[in-house]
C-alpha positions in Angstrom: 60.1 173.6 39.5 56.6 173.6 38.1 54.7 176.4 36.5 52.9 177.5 39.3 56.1 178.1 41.0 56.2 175.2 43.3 59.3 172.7 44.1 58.7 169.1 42.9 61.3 167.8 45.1 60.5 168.2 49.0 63.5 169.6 50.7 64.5 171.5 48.1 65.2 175.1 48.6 63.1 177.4 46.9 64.3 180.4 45.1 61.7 183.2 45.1 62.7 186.4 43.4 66.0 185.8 44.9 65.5 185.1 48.4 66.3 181.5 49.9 63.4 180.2 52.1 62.8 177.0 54.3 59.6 175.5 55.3 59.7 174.2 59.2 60.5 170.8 57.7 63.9 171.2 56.2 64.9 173.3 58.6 64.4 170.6 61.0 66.4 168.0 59.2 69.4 170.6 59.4 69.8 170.5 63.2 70.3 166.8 62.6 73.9 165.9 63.8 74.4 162.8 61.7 77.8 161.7 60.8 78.3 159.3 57.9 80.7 157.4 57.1 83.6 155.5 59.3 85.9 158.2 58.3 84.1 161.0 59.6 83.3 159.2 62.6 87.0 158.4 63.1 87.8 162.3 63.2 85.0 163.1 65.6 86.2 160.7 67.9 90.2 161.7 67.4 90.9 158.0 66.6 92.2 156.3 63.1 90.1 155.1 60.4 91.6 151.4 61.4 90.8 151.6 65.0 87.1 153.4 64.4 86.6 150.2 61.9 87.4 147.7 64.6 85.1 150.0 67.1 82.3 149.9 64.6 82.5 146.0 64.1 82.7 145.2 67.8 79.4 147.2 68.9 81.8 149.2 70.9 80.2 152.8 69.4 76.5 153.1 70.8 75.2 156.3 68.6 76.3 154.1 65.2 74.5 151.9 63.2 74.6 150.9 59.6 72.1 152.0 57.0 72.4 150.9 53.4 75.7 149.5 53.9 77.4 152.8 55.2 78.1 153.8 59.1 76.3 156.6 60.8 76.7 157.9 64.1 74.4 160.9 66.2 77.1 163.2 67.4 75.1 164.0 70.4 75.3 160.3 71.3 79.0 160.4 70.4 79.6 162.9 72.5 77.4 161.3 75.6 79.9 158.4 75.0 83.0 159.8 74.5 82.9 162.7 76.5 81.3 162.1 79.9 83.9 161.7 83.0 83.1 158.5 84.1 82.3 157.9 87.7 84.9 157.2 90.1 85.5 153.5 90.4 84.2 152.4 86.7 86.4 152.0 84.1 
């Protein structure tokens, strides 16, 4: 923090005579649903770490991508995938 009490680092909660504030900002990266890692995508989806791997290297997950060499998945989009009923007579 500097001497004129603001926050160097944006995103940083700032502690003001005691009280935890956000500025509209942070408090919109919070309702991000972002999952990282294959592992935590593997208990969203109920399946094993071995079989999310195989999903993940196929394409077969639409929310996930890779970024810096690490799986992440939108749980919104997992859940749009995962979760719909399909329409009678698709698979």
């Amino acid at each position: 923090m500097f001497l004129n009490g603001t926050n160097m680092y944006p995103g940083i909660y700032r502690f003001t005579k005691g009280i935890t504030e956000m500025s509209d900002d942070e408090s919109s990266d919070r309702k991000l649903d972002i999952l990282w890692g294959a592992a935590a995508i593997a208990r969203f989806i109920n399946r094993t770490r071995r079989q999310t791997h195989h999903l993940l290297h196929q394409g077969a997950i639409d929310a996930a991508k890779k970024i810096g060499g690490r799986w992440c998945a939108d749980c919104g989009g997992l859940r749009r995938q995962f979760c719909t009923p399909s329409k009678p007579g698709q698979p």
